[in-house]
MINU-735813 format. One line per 8 residues: number of its first residue (from 0); their letters; for each residue x, y, z of N, C-alpha, C, CB. Coordinates in nm, 2 decimals, padded with zeros to 4 digits. Glycine has a CB too. Example, Ala and Ser with C-alpha at 12.3 -4.5 7.8 and 13.67 -1.06 7.14 Angstrom:
BEGIN
0	as	01.32:-00.57:00.78:01.23:-00.45:00.78:01.32:-00.33:00.78:01.13:-00.45:00.90  01.28:-00.22:00.71:01.37:-00.11:00.71:01.29:00.00:00.79:01.41:-00.06:00.57 $
***
This chain:
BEGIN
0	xxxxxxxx	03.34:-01.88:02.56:03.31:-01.80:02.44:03.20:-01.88:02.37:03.44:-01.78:02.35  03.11:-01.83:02.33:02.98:-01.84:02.22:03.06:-01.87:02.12:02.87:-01.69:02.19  03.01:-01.99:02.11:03.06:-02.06:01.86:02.94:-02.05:01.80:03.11:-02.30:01.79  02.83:-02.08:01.83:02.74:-02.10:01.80:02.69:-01.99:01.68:02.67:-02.13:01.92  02.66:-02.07:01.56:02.59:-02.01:01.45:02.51:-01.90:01.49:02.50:-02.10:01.39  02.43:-01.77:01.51:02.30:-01.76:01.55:02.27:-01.66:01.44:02.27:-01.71:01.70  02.31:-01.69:01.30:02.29:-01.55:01.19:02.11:-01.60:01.11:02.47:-01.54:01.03  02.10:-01.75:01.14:01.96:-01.76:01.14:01.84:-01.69:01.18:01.96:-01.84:01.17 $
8	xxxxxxxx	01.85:-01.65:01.31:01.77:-01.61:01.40:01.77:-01.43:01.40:01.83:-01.68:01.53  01.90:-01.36:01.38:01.89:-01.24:01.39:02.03:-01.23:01.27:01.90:-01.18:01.55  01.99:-01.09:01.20:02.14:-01.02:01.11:02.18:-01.00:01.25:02.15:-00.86:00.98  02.33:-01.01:01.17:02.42:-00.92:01.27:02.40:-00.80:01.29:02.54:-00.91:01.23  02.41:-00.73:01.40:02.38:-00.63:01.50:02.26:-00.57:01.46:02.49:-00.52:01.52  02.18:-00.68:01.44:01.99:-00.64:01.48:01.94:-00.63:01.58:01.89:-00.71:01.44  01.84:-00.57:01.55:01.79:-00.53:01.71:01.66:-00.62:01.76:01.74:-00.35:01.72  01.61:-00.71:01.63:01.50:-00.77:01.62:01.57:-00.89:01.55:01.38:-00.68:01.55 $
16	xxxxxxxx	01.44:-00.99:01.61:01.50:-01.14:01.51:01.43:-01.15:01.40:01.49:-01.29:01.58  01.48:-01.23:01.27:01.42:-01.22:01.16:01.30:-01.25:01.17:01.47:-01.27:01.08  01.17:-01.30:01.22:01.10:-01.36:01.24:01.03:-01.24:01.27:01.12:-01.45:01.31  01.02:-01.15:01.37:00.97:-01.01:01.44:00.90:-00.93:01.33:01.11:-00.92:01.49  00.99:-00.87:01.22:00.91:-00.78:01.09:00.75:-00.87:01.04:01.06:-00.77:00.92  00.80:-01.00:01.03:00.67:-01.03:00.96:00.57:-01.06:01.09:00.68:-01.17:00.86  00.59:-01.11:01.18:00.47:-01.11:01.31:00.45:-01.00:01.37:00.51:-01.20:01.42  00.50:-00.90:01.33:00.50:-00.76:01.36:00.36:-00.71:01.24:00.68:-00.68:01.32 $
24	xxxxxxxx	00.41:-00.74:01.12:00.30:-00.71:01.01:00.16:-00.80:01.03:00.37:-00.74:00.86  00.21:-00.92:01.06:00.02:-00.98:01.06:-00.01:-00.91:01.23:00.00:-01.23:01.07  -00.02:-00.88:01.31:-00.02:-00.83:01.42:-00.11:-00.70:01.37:00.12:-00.80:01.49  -00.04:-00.60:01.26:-00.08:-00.49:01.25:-00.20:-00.46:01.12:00.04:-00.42:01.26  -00.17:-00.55:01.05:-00.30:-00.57:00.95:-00.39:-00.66:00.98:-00.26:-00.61:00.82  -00.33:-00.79:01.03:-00.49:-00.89:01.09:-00.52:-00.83:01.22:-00.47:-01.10:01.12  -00.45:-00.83:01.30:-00.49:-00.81:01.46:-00.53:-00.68:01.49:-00.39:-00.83:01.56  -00.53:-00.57:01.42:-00.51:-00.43:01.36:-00.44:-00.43:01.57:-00.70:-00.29:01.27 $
32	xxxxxxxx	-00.31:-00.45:01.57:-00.27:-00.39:01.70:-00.22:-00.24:01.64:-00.14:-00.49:01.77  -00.15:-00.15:01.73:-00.12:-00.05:01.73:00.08:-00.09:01.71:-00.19:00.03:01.86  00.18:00.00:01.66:00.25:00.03:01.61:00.34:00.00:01.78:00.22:00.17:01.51  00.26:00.13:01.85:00.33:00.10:02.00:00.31:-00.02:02.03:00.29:00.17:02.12  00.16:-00.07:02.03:00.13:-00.23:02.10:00.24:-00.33:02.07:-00.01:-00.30:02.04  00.29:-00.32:01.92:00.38:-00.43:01.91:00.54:-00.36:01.95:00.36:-00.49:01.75  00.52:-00.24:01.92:00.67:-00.24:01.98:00.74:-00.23:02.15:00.71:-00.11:01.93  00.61:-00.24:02.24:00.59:-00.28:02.34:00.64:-00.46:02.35:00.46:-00.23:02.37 $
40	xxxxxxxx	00.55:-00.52:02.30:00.60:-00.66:02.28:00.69:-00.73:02.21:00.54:-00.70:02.26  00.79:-00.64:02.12:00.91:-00.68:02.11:01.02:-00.61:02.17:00.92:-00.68:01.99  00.96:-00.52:02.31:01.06:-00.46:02.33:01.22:-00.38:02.31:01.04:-00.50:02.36  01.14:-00.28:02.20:01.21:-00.20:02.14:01.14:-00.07:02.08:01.28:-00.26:02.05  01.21:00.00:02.03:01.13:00.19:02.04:01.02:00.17:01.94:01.26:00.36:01.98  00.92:00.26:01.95:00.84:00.29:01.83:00.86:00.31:01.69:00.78:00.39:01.85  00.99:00.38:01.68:01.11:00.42:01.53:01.16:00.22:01.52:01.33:00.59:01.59  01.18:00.17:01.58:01.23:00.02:01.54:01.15:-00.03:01.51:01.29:-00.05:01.62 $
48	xxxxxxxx	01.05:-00.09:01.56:00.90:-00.14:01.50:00.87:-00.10:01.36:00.78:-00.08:01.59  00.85:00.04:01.38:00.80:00.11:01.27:00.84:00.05:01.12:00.85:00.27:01.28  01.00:00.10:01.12:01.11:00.09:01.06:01.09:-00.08:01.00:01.24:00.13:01.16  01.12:-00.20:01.07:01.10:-00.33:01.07:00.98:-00.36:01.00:01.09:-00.38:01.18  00.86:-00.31:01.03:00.72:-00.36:00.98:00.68:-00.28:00.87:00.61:-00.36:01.09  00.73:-00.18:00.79:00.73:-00.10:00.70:00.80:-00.17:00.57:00.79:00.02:00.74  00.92:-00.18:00.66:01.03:-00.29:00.53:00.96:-00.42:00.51:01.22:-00.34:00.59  00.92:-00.52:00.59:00.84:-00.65:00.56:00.75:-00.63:00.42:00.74:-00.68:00.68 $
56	xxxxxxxx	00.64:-00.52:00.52:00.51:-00.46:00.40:00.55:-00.44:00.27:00.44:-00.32:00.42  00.68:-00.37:00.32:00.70:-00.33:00.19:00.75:-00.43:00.06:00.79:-00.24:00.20  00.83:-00.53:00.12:00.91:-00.64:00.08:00.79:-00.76:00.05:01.02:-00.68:00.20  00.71:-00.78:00.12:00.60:-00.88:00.06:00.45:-00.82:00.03:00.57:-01.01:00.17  00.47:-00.70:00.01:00.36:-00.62:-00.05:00.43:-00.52:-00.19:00.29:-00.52:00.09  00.45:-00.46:-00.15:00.47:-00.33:-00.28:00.58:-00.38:-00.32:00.50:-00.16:-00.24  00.71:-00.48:-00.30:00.79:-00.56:-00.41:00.79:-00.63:-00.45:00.84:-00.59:-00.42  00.65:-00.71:-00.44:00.57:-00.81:-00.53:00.58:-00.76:-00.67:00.40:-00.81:-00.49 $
64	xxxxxxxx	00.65:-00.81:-00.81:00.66:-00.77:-00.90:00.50:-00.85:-00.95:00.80:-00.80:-00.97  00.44:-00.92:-00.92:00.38:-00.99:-00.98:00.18:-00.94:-00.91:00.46:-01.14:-00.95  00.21:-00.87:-00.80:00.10:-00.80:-00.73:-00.01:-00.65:-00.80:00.17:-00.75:-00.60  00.08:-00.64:-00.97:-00.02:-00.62:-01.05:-00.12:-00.67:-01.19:00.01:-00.56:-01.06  -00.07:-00.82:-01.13:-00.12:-00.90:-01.25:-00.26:-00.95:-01.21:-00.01:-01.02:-01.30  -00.34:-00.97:-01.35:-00.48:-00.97:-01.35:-00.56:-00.88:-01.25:-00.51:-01.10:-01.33  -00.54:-00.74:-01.30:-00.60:-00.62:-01.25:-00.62:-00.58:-01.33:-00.54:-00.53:-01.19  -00.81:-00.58:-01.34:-00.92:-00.47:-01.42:-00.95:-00.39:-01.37:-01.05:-00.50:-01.47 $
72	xxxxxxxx	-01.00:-00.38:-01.28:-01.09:-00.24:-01.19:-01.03:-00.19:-01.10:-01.22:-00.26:-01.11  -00.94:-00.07:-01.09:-00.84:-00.01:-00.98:-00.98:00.07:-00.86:-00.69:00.13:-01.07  -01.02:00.09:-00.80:-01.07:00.28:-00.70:-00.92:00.33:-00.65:-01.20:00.24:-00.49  -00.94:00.45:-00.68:-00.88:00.55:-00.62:-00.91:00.64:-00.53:-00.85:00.61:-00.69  -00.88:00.74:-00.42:-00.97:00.77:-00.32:-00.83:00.84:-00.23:-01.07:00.63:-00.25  -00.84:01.00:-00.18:-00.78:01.02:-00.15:-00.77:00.99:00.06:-00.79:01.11:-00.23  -00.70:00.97:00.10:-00.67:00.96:00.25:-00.62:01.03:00.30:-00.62:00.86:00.29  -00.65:01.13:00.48:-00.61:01.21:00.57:-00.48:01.10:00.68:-00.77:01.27:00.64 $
80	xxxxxxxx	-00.40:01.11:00.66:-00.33:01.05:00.80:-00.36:01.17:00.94:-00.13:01.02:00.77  -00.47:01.15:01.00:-00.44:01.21:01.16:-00.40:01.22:01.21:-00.45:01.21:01.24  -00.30:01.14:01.21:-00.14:01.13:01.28:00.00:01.20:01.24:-00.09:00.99:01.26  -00.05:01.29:01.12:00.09:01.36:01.05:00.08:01.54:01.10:00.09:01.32:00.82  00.17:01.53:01.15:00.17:01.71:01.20:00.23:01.80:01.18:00.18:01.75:01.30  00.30:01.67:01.04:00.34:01.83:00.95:00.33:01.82:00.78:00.55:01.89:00.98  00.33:01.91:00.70:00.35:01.86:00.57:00.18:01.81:00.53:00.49:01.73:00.57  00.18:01.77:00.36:00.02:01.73:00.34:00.02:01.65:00.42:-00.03:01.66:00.21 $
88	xxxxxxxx	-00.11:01.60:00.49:-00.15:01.50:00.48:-00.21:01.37:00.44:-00.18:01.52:00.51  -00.26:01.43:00.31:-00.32:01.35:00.22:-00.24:01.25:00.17:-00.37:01.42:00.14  -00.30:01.13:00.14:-00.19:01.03:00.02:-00.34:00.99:-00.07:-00.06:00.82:00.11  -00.28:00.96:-00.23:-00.36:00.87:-00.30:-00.40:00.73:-00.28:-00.32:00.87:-00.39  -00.48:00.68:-00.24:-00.48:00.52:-00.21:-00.53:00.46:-00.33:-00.58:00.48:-00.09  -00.42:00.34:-00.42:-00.53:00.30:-00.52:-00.52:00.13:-00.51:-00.50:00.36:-00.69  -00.65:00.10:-00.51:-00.63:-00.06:-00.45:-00.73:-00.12:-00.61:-00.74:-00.10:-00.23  -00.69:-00.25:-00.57:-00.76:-00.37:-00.68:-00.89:-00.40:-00.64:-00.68:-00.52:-00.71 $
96	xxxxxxxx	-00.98:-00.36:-00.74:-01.13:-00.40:-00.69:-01.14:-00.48:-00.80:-01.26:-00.28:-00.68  -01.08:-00.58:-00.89:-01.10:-00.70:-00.98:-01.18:-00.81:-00.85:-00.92:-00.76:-01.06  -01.11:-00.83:-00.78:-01.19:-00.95:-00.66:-01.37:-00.89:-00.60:-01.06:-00.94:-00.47  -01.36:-00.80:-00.63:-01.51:-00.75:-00.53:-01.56:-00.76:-00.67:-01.53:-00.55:-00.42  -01.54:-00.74:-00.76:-01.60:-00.72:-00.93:-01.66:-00.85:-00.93:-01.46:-00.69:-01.08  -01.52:-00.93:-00.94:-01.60:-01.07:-00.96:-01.64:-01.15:-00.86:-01.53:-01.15:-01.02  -01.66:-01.09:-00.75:-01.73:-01.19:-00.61:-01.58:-01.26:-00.58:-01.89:-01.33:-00.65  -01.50:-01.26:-00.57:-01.39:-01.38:-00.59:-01.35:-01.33:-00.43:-01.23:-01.37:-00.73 $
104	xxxxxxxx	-01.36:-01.21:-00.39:-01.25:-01.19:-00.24:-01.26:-01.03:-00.21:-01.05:-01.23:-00.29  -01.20:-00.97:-00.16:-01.20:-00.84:-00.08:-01.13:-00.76:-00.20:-01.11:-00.84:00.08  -01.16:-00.63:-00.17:-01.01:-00.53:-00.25:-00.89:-00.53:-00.21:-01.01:-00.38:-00.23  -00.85:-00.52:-00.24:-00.65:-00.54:-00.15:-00.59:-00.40:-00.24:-00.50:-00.77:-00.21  -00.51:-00.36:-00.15:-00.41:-00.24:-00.16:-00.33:-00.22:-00.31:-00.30:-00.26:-00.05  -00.33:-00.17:-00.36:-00.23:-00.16:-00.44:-00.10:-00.06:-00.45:-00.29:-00.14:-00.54  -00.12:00.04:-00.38:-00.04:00.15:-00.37:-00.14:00.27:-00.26:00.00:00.21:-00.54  -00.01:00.36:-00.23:-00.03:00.48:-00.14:00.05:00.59:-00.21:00.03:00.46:00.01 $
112	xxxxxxxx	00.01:00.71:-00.25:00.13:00.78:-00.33:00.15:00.93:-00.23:00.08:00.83:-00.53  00.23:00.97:-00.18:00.22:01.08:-00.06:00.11:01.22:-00.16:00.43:01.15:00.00  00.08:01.28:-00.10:-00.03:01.37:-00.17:-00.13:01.37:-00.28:00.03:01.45:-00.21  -00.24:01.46:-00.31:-00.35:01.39:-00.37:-00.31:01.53:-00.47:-00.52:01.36:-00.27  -00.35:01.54:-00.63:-00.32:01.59:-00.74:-00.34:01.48:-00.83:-00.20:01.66:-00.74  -00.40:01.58:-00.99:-00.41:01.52:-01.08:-00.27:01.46:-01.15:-00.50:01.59:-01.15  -00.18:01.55:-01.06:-00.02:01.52:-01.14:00.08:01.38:-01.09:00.09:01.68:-01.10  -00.03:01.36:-00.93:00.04:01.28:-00.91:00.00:01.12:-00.90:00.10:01.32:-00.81 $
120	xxxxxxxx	-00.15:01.12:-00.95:-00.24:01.04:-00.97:-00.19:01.02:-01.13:-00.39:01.09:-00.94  -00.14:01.11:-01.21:-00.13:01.06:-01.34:00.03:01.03:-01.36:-00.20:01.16:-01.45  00.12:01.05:-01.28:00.28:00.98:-01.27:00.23:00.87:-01.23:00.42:01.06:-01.16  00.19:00.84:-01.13:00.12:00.69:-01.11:00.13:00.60:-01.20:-00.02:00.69:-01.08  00.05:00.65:-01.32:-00.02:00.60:-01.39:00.07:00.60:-01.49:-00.13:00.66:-01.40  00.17:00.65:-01.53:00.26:00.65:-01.62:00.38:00.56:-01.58:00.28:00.77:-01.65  00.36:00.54:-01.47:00.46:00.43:-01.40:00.44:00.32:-01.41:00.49:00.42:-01.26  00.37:00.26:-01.46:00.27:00.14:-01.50:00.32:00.12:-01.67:00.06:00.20:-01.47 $
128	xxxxxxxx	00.32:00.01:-01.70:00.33:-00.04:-01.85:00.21:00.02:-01.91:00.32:-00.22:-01.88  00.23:00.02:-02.02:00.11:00.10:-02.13:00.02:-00.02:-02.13:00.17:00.15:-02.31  00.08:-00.20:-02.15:00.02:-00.32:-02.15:-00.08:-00.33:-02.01:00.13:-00.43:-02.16  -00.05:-00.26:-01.89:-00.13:-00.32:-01.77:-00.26:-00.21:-01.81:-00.04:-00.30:-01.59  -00.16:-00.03:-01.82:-00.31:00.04:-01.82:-00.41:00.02:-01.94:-00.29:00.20:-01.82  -00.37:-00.07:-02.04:-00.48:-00.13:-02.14:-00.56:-00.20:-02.08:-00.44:-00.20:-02.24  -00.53:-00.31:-01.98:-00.64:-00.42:-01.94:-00.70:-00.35:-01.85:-00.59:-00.56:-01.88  -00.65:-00.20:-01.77:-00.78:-00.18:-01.69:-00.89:-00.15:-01.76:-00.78:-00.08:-01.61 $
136	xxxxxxxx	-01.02:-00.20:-01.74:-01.13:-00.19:-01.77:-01.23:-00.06:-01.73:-01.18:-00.29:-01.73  -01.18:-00.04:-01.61:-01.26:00.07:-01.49:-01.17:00.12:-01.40:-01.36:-00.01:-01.39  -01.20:00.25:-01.34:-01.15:00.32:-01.27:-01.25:00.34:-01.13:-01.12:00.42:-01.36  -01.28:00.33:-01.03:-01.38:00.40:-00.95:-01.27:00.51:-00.91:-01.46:00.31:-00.83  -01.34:00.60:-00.85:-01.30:00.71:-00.78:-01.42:00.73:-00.62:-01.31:00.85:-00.91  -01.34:00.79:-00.56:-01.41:00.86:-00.46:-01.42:01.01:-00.48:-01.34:00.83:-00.35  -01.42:01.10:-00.42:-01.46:01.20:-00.46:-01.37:01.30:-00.51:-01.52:01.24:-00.37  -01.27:01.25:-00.58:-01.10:01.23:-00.55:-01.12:01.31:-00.72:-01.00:01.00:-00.52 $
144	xxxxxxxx	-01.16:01.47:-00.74:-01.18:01.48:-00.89:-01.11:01.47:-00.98:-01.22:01.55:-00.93  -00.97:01.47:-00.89:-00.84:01.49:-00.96:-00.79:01.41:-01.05:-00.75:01.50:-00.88  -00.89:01.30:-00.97:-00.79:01.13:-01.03:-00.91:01.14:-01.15:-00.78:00.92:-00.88  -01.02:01.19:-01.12:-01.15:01.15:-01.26:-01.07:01.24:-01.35:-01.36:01.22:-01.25  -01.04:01.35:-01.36:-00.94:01.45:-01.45:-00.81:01.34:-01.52:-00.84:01.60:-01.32  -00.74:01.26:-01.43:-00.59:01.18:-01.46:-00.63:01.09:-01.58:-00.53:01.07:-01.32  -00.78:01.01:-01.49:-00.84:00.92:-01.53:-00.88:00.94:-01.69:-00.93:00.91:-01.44  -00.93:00.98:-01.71:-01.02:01.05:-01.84:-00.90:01.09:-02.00:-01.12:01.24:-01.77 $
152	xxxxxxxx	-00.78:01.09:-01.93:-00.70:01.14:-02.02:-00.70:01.01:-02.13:-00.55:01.18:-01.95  -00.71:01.01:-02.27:-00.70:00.93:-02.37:-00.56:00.80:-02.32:-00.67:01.03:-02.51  -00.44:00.81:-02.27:-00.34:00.68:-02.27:-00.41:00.62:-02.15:-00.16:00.70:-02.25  -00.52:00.69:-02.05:-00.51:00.59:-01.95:-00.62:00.52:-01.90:-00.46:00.64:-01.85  -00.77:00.53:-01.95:-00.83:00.52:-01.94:-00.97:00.55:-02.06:-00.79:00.55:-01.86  -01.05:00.41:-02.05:-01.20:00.41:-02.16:-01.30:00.45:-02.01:-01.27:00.19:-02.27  -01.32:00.35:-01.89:-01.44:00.36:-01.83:-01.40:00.46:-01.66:-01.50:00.18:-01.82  -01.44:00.55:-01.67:-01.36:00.64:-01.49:-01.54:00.68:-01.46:-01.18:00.88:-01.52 $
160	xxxxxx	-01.56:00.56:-01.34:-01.67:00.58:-01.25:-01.67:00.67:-01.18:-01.69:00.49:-01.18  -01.72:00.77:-01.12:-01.69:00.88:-01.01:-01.83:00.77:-00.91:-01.74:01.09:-01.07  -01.80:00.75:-00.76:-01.85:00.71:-00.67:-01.97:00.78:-00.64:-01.78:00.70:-00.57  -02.08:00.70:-00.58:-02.21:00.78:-00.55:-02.17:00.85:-00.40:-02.36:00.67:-00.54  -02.28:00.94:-00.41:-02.31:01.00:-00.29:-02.20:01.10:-00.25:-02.33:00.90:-00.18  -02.13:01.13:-00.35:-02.01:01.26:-00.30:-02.02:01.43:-00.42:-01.79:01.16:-00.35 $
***
């Protein structure tokens, strides 16, 4: 009979070891592998992978309480998933362009909201402290008019750039 500890390594009746979700996520954001690629190499289904590397992201990305602090310049911009074959497609993407503003680093993600509307670009936005949507300075947009409409409303915004060339 097995004594041996092993709740380090895997929860009980997982199908992946703890270690997997996050080498699963740098895999799929640095290495940009594919969803199957890694679920091929942890040998388990595409819905397990998925599932695993969704919760990570989500857990050291979007439950970052602290991953909206010192944010001036949000872009907003709507996105097609090609891969969805039913229902919108669209989601709102709104990432931090404070780093590209000040030369300091890249944009990074801030959120995805499922569908593109001025209603749901401005719940967004009301989900946010009244204190954070004061320090934004700027808004960019893509061609996204919905969010320049959200944007422009007196609690949420002084400066809503609309992007060139659209």
């Amino acid at each position: 009979m097995w004594r041996q500890d092993t709740s380090a390594a895997a929860a009980p009746r997982a199908k992946l070891p703890r270690a997997a979700p996050r080498w699963g996520l740098v895999g799929l954001v640095v290495q940009h592998l594919s969803v199957a690629r890694l679920a091929e190499s942890l040998d388990v289904s595409w819905n397990t992978a998925n599932r695993a590397i969704l919760a990570e992201g989500r857990r050291l990305l979007i439950d970052d309480p602290t991953r909206f602090d010192d944010v001036t310049v949000i872009g907003v911009d709507e996105h097609v998933w090609q891969h969805t074959k039913r229902g919108d497609r669209f989601v709102t993407v709104i990432v931090d362009l404070t780093p590209v503003r000040a030369k300091t680093g890249p944009a990074r993600l801030l959120d995805m909201v499922e569908r593109r509307s001025k209603a749901v670009f401005t719940a967004w936005l009301q989900e946010q402290t009244q204190a954070w949507r004061d320090r934004v300075e700027v808004v960019a947009m893509g061609g996204f008019k919905t969010a320049a409409e959200a944007s422009r409303q007196p609690a949420h915004r002084r400066n809503a750039i609309p992007s060139a060339g659209r």
